[in-house]
C-alpha positions in Angstrom: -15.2 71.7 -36.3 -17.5 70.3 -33.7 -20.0 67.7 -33.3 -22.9 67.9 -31.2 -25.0 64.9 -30.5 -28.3 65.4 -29.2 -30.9 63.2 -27.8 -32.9 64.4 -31.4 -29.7 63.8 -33.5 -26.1 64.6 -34.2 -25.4 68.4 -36.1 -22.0 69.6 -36.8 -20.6 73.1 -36.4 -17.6 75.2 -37.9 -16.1 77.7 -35.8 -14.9 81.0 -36.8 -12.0 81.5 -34.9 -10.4 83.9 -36.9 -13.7 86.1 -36.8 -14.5 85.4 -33.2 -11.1 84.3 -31.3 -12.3 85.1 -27.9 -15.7 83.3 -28.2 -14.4 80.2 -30.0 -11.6 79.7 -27.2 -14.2 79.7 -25.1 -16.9 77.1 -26.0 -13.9 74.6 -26.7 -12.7 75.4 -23.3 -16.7 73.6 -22.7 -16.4 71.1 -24.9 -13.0 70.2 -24.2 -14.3 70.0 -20.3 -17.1 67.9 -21.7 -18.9 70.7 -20.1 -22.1 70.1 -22.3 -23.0 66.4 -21.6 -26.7 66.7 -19.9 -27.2 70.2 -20.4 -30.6 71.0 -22.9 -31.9 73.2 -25.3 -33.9 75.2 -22.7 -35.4 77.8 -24.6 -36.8 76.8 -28.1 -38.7 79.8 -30.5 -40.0 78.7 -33.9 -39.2 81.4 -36.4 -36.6 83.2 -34.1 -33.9 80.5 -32.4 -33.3 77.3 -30.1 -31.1 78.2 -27.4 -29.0 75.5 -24.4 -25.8 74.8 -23.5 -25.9 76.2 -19.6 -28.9 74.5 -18.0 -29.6 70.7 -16.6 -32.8 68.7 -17.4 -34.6 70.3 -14.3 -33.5 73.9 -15.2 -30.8 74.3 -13.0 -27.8 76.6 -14.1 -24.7 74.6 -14.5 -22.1 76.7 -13.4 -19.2 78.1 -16.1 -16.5 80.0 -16.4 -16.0 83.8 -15.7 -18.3 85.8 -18.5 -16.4 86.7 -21.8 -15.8 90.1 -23.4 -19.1 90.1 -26.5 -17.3 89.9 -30.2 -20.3 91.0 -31.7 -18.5 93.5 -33.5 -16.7 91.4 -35.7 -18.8 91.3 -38.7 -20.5 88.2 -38.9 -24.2 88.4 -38.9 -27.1 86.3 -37.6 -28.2 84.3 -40.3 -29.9 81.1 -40.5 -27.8 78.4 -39.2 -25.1 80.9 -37.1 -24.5 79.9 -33.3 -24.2 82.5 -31.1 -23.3 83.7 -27.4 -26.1 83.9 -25.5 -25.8 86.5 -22.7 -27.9 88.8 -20.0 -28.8 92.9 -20.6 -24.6 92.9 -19.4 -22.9 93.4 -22.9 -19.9 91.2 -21.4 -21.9 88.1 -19.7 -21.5 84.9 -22.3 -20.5 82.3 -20.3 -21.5 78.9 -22.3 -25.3 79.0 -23.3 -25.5 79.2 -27.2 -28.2 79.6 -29.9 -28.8 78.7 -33.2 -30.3 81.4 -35.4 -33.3 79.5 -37.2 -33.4 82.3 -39.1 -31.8 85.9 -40.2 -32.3 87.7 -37.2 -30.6 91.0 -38.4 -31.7 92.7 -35.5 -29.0 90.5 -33.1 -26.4 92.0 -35.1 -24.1 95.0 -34.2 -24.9 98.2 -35.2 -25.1 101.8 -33.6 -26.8 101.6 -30.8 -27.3 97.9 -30.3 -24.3 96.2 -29.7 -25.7 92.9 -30.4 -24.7 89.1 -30.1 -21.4 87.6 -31.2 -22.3 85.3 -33.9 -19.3 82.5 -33.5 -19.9 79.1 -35.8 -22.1 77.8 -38.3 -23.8 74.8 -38.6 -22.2 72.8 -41.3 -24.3 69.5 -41.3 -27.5 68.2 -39.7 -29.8 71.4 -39.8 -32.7 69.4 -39.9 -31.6 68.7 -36.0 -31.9 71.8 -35.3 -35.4 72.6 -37.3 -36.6 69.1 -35.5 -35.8 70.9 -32.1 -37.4 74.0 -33.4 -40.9 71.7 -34.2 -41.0 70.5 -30.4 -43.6 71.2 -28.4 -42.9 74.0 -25.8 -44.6 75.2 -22.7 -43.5 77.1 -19.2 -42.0 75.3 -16.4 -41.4 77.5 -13.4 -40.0 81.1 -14.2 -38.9 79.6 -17.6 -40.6 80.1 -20.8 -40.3 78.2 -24.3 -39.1 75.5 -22.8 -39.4 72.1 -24.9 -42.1 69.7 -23.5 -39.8 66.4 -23.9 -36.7 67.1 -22.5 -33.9 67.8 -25.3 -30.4 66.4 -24.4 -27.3 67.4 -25.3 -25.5 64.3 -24.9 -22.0 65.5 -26.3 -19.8 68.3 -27.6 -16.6 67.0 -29.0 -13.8 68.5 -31.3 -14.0 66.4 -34.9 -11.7 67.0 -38.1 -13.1 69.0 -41.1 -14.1 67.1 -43.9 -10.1 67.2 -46.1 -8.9 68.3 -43.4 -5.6 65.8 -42.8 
C-alpha cells in the first residue's frame, strides 16, 4: 500500500502486484527513490481523470527510468478510483506519470484493437482528494492543456502497511 500526500491532502493506494507485476515494481522503484516529491498533477479533466507524477511545478519533465512494457492486458479495468500508467501513442512508453480514473473509462481498457492503459492500484482511502483535485480550476500554460490553475503538489509517495496487515 501506498500513501500519497498532496499539497490538497493525503489519499492511499493498493497495488495490484499480482495483476500488474511489471507496473507495480516500477512506481515503487519511484517512490522508493522519493522520485515523486515536487512533481504535480499536471493534467486535471473533470468527468474523465487527474493525471501527475513526471512533471515539476513549471512543467518541466523530470526525468525516469527506461519506459516499461504496458500490462494492460491483465484484466483489470478502468474504473473509478483505478491508477494507471500514463504513456505516449508508443504501446511500451510508461515511465512514472499516473492517473486516477475519476470515473469508468471502459474505453482505456484492453480489448481488440485498442490495447489500452495498464490499470495498476486503486485508491483505497481519501477519494475525496482526488475529486477535490478534479474541482480545481484548470487553464493552459504553454503547450500544456488542463493544467490546474493553483499548482497541485505531490509532496510524497511512501510505502505504508495495510490496514491488519502485521
Amino acid at each position: 500500500m501506498l500513501e500519497f500526500k498532496t499539497s490538497l491532502g493525503t489519499f492511499t493506494v493498493q497495488l495490484f502486484d499480482k495483476q500488474a507485476p511489471i507496473s507495480v515494481e516500477n512506481f515503487l522503484k519511484y517512490a522508493d527513490e522519493g522520485f515523486f516529491a515536487g512533481t504535480v498533477f499536471h493534467r486535471v479533466i473533470p468527468g474523465f481523470m487527474v493525471q501527475g507524477g513526471g512533471l515539476t511545478a513549471d512543467l518541466q519533465n523530470k526525468r525516469g527510468h527506461a519506459p516499461i512494457k504496458n500490462e494492460a492486458a491483465n484484466g483489470l479495468k478502468n474504473k473509478r478510483g483505478t491508477l494507471a500508467m500514463a504513456r505516449t501513442n508508443d504501446i511500451d512508453s510508461a515511465t512514472s506519470q499516473f492517473f486516477v480514473n475519476l470515473v469508468d473509462n471502459d474505453f482505456l481498457d484492453h480489448r481488440p484493437g485498442n490495447y489500452g492503459y495498464a490499470v495498476f492500484g486503486r485508491v483505497d482511502s481519501g477519494m475525496e482528494v482526488i475529486d477535490a483535485i478534479a474541482a480545481t480550476k484548470t487553464g493552459n500554460q504553454g503547450m500544456h492543456q488542463d493544467v490546474p490553475v493553483e499548482t497541485i503538489t505531490i509532496e510524497s509517495v511512501r510505502r505504508i502497511e495495510a490496514p491488519g496487515q502485521d
